[in-house]
Rosetta silent file (secondary structure, phi, psi, omega in degrees, C-alpha in Angstrom):
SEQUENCE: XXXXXXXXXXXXXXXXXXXXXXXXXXXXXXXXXXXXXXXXXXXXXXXXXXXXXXXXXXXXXXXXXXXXXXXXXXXXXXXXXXXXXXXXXXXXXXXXXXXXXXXXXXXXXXXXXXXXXXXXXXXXXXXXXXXXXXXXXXXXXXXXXXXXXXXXXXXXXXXXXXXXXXXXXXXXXXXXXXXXXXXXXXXXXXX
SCORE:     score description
SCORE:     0.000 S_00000001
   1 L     0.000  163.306 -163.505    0.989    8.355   17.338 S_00000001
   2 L  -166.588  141.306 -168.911    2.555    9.028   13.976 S_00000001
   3 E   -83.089  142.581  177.468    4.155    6.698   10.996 S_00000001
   4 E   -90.463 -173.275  165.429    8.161    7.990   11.316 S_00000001
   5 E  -172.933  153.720  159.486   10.141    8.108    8.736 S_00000001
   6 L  -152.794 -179.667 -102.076   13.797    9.733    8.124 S_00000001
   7 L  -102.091  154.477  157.013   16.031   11.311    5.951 S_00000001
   8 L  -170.604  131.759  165.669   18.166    8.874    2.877 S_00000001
   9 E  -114.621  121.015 -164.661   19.979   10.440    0.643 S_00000001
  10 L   -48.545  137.800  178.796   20.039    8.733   -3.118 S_00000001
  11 L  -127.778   29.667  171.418   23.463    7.556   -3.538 S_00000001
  12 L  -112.951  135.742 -178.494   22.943    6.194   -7.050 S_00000001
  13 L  -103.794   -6.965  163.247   24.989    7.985   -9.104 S_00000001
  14 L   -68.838  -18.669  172.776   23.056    7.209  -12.769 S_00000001
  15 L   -91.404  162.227 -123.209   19.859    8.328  -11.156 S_00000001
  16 L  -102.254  -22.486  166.347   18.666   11.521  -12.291 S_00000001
  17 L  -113.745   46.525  148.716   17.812   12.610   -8.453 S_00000001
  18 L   -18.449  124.703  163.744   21.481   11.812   -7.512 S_00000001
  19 L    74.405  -28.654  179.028   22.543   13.166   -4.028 S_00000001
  20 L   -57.156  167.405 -160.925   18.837   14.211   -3.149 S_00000001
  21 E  -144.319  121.902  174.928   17.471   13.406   -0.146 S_00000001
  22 L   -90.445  157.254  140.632   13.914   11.358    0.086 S_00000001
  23 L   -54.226  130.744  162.497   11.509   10.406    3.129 S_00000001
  24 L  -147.032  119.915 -168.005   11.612    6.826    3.721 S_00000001
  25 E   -62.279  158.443 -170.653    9.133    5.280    6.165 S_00000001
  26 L  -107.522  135.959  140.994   10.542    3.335    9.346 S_00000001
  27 L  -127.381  139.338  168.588    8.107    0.555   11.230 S_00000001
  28 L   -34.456  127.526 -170.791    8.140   -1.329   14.005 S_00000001
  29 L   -65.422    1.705  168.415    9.886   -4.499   13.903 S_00000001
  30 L  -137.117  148.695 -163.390    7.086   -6.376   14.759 S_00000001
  31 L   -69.652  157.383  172.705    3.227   -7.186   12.988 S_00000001
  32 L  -106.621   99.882 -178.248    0.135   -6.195   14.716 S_00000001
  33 L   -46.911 -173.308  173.655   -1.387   -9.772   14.693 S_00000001
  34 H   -82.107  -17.385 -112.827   -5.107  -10.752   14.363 S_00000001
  35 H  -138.169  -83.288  158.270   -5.826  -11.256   18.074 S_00000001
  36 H     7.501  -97.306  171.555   -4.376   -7.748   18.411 S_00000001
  37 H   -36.151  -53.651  163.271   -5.984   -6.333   15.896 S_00000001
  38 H   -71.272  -53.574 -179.294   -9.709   -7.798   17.596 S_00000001
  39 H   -41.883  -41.672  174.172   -8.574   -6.592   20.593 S_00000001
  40 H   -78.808  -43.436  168.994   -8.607   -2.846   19.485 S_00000001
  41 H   -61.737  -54.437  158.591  -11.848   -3.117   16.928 S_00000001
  42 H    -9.809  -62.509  177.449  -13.486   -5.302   20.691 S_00000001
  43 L   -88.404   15.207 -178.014  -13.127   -1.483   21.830 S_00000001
  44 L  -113.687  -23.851  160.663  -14.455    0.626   19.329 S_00000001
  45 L  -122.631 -142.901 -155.795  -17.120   -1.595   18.551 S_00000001
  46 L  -135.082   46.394  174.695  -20.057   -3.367   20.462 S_00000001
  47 L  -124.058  132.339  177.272  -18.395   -7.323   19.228 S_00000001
  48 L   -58.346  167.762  172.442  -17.031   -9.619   21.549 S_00000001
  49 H   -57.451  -55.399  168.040  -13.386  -10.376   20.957 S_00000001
  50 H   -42.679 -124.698  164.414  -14.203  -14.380   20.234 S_00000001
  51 H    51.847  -93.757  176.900  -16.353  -12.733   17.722 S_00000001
  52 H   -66.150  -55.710  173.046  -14.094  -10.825   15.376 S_00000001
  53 H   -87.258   30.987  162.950  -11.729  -13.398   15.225 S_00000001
  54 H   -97.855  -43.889  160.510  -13.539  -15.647   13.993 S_00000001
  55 L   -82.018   34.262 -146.409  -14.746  -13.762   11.273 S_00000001
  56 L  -140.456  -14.588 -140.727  -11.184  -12.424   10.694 S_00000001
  57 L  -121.089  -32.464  153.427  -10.083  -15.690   10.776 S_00000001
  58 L   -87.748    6.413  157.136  -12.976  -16.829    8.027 S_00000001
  59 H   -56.252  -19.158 -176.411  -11.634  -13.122    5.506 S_00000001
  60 H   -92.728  -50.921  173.275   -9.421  -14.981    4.104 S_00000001
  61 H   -54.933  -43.859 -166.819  -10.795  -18.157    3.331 S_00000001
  62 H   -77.092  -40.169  171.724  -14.137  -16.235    1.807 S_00000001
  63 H   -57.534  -21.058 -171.575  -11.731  -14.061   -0.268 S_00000001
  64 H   -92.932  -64.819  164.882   -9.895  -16.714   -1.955 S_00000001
  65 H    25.221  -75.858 -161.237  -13.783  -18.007   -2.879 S_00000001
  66 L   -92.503   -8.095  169.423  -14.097  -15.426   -4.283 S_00000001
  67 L   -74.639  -54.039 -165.760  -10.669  -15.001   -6.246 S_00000001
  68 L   -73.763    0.574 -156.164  -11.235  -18.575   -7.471 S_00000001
  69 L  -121.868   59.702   93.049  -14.734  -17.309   -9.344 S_00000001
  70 L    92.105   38.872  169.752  -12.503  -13.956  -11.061 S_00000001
  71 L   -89.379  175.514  139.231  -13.951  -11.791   -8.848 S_00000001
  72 L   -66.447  151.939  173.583  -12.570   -8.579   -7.090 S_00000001
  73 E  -124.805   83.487 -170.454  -12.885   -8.362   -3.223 S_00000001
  74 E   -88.049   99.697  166.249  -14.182   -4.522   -2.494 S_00000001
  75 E   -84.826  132.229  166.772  -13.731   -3.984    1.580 S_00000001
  76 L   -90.350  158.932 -172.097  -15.022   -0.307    2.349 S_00000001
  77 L    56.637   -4.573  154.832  -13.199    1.866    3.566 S_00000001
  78 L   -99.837  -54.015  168.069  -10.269   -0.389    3.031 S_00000001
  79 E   160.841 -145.752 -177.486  -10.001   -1.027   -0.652 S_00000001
  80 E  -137.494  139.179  179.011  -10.219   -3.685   -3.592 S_00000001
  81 E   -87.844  139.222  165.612   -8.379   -7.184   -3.727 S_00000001
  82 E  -163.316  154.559  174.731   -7.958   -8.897   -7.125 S_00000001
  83 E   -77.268  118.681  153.565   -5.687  -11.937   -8.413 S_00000001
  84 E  -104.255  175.056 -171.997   -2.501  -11.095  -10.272 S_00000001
  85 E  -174.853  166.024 -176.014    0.168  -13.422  -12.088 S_00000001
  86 E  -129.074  113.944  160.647    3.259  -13.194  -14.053 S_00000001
  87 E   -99.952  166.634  169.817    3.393  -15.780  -17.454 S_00000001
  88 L   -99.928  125.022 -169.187    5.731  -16.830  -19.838 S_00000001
  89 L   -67.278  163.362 -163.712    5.329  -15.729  -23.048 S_00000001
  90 L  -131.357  157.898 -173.774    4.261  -17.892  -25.935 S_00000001
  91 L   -95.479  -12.754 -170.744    4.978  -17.477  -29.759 S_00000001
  92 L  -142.907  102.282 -170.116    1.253  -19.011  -30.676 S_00000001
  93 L   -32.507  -19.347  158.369   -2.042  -18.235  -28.910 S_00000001
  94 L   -32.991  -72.363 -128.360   -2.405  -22.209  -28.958 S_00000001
  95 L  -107.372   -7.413  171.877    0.641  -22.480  -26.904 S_00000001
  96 L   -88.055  152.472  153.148   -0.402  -19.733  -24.172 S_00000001
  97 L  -151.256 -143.493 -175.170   -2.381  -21.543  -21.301 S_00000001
  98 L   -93.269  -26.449  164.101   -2.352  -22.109  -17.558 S_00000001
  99 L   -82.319   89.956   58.387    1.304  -23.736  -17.452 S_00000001
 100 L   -82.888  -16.369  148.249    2.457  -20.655  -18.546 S_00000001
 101 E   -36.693  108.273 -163.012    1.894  -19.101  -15.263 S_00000001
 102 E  -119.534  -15.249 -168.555    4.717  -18.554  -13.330 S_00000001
 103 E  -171.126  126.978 -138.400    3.893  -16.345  -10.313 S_00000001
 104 E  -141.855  105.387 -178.193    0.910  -15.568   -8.522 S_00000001
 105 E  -148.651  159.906 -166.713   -0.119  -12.279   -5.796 S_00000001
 106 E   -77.464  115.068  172.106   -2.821  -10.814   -4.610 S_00000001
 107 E   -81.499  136.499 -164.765   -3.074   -7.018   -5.844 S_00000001
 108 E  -145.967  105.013 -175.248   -4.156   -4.405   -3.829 S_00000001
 109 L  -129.737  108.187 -138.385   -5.320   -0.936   -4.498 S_00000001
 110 L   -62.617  158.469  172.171   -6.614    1.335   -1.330 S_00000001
 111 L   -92.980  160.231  178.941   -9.741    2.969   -1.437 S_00000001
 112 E   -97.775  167.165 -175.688   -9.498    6.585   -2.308 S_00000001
 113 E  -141.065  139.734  168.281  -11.318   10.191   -0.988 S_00000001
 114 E   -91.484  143.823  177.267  -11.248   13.379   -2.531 S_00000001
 115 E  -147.828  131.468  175.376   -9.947   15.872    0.060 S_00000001
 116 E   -76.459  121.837 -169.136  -10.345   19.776   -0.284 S_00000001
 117 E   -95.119  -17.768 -177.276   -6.980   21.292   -0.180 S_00000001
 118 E   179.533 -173.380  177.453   -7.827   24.644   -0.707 S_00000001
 119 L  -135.181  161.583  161.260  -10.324   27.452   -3.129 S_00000001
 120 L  -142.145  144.260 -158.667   -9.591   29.692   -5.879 S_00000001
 121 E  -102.683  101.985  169.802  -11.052   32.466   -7.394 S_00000001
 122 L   -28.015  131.804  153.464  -12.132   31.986  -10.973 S_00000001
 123 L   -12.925  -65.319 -168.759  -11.474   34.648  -13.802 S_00000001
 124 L   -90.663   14.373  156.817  -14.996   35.288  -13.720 S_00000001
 125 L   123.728  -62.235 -153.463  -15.798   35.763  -10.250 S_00000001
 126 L   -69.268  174.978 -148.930  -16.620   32.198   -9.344 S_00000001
 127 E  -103.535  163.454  170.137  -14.907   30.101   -6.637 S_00000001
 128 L  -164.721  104.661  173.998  -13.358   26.744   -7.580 S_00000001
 129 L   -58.506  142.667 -173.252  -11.921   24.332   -5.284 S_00000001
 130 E   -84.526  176.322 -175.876   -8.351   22.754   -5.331 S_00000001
 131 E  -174.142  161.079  149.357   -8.788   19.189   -3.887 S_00000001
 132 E  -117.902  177.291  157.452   -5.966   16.247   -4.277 S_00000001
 133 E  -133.967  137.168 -155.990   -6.815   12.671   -3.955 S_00000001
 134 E  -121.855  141.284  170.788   -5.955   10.697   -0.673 S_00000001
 135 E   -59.761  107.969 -161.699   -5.913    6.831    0.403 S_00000001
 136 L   -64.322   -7.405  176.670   -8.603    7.007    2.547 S_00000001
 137 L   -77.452  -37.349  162.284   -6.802    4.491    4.818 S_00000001
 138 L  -151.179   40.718 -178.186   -4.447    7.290    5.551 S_00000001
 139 L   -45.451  -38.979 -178.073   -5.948   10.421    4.948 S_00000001
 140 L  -125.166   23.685  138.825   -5.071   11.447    8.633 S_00000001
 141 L   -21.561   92.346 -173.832   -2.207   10.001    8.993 S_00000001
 142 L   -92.782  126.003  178.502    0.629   12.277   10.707 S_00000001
 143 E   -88.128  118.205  173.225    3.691   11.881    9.574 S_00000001
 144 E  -151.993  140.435 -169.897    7.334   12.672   11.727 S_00000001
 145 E   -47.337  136.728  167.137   11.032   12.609   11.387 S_00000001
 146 L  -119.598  124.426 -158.807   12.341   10.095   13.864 S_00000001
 147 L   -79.543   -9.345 -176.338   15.273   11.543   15.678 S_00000001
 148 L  -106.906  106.293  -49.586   17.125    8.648   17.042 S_00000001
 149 L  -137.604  106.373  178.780   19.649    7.135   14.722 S_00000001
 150 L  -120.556  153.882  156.375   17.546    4.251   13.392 S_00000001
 151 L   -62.878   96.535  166.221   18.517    1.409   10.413 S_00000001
 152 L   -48.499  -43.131 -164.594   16.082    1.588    7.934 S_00000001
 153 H   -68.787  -35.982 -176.465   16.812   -1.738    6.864 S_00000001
 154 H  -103.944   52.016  112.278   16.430   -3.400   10.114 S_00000001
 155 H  -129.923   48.928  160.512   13.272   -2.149   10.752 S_00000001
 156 L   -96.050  -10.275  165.024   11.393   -1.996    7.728 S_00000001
 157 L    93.621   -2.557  172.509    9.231   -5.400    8.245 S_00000001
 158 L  -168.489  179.202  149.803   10.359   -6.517    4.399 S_00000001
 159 L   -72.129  161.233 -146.170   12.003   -6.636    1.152 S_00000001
 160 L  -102.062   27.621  163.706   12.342   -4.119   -1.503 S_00000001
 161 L  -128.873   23.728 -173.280   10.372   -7.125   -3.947 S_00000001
 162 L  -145.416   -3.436 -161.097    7.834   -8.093   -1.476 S_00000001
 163 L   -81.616  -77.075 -168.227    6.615   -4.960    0.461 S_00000001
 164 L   -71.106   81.002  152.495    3.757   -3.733   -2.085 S_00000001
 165 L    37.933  -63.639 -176.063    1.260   -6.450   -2.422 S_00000001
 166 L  -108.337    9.517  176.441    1.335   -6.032   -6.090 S_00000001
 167 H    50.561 -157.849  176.982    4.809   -4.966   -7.124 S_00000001
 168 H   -67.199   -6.624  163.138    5.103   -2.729  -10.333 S_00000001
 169 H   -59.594  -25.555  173.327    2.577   -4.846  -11.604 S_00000001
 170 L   -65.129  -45.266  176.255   -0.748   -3.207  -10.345 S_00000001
 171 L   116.175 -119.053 -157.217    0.398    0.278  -12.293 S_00000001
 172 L  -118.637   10.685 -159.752    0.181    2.886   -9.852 S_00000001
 173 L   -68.205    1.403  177.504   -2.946    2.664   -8.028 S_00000001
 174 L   -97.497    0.386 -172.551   -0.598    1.574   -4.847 S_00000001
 175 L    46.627  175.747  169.882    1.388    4.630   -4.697 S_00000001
 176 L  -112.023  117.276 -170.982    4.581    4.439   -3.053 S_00000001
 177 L  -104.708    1.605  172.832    3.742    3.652    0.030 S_00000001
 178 L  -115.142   61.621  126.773    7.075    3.197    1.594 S_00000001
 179 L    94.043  170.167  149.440    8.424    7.066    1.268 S_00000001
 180 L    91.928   32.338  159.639   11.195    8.090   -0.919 S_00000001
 181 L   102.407 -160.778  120.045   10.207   10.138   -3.758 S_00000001
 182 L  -133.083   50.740 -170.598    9.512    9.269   -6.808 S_00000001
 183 L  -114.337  130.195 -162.545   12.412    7.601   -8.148 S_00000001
 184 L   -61.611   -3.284  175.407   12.786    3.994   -8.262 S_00000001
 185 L   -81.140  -48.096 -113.812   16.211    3.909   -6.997 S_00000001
 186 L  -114.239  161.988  122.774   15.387    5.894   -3.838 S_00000001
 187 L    98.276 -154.931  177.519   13.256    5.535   -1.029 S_00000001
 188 L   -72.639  155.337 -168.546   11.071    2.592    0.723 S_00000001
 189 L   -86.231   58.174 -155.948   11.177   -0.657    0.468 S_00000001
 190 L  -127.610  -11.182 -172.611    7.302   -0.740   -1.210 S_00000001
 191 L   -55.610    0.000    0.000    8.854   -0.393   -4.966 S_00000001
């Protein structure tokens, strides 16, 4: 299996990659539920079904716990959770509080892997590897053009304000995770 994705070409004409043509990922119109989801960990590991979703079913509840006490929530090998918000600004630190809080999401930034991309040979004789760094969640991830004349929009599973956990607010530690470049006009609906 392989995340699809196909061809859009920017059609804004003030942005500066005008006419270019981005990836933009495709997904199945429908979620892979919890029940799901324990069914397929049920085979990989040695937990009853009952099991997993029950503690799948207390992740959420233990995370907000731990959200209301200003913590972070670090799952390995998935990544780290942490409470974000949007306020209204105030003219007098007095006058800033908790009513100025207007909007409230969960932030999310994958864990990462260094992965050697390649070596190079040093001036001075010595070797020195190239490496990027990849969201270890989809380091082996295959990626392929989907050939049959698909809608992005009606299958992308969201909206182009709701798809990245943490909007533009996180900085960048979410990538763009819906395709498309990097230009904010362009691409998946993960901006």
């Amino acid at each position: 299996m392989s995340q699809k994705f196909i061809k859009m070409q920017n059609k804004n004409a003030r942005s500066t990659s005008y006419e270019k043509y981005f990836a933009r990922a495709i997904y199945d119109k429908n979620f892979i539920e919890t029940k799901q989801l324990a069914d397929f960990i049920q085979t990989q590991a040695s937990v009853k079904r009952s099991d997993i979703i029950a503690v799948l079913d207390e992740l959420g509840g233990a995370m907000k716990h731990f959200f209301e006490m200003g913590q972070k929530v670090k799952l390995d090998g998935i990544g780290i959770f942490k409470v974000g918000f949007s306020s209204i600004g105030a003219t007098k630190a007095e006058d800033c509080g908790a009513n100025n809080i207007t909007a409230r999401r969960v932030l999310f930034s994958p864990e990462t892997c260094r992965v050697v991309t390649g070596y190079s040979r040093r001036a001075d004789g010595t070797v020195a590897q190239k490496f990027s760094v990849a969201k270890q969640l989809l380091k082996d991830v295959v990626f392929e053009e989907a050939h049959e004349n698909v809608s992005p929009n009606a299958s992308s599973g969201g909206s182009s304000t709701g798809g990245n956990t943490g909007g533009n607010t996180g900085g960048n530690t979410g990538g763009n995770t819906g395709g498309g470049g990097t230009d904010p006009n362009v691409g998946g609906d993960d901006h």
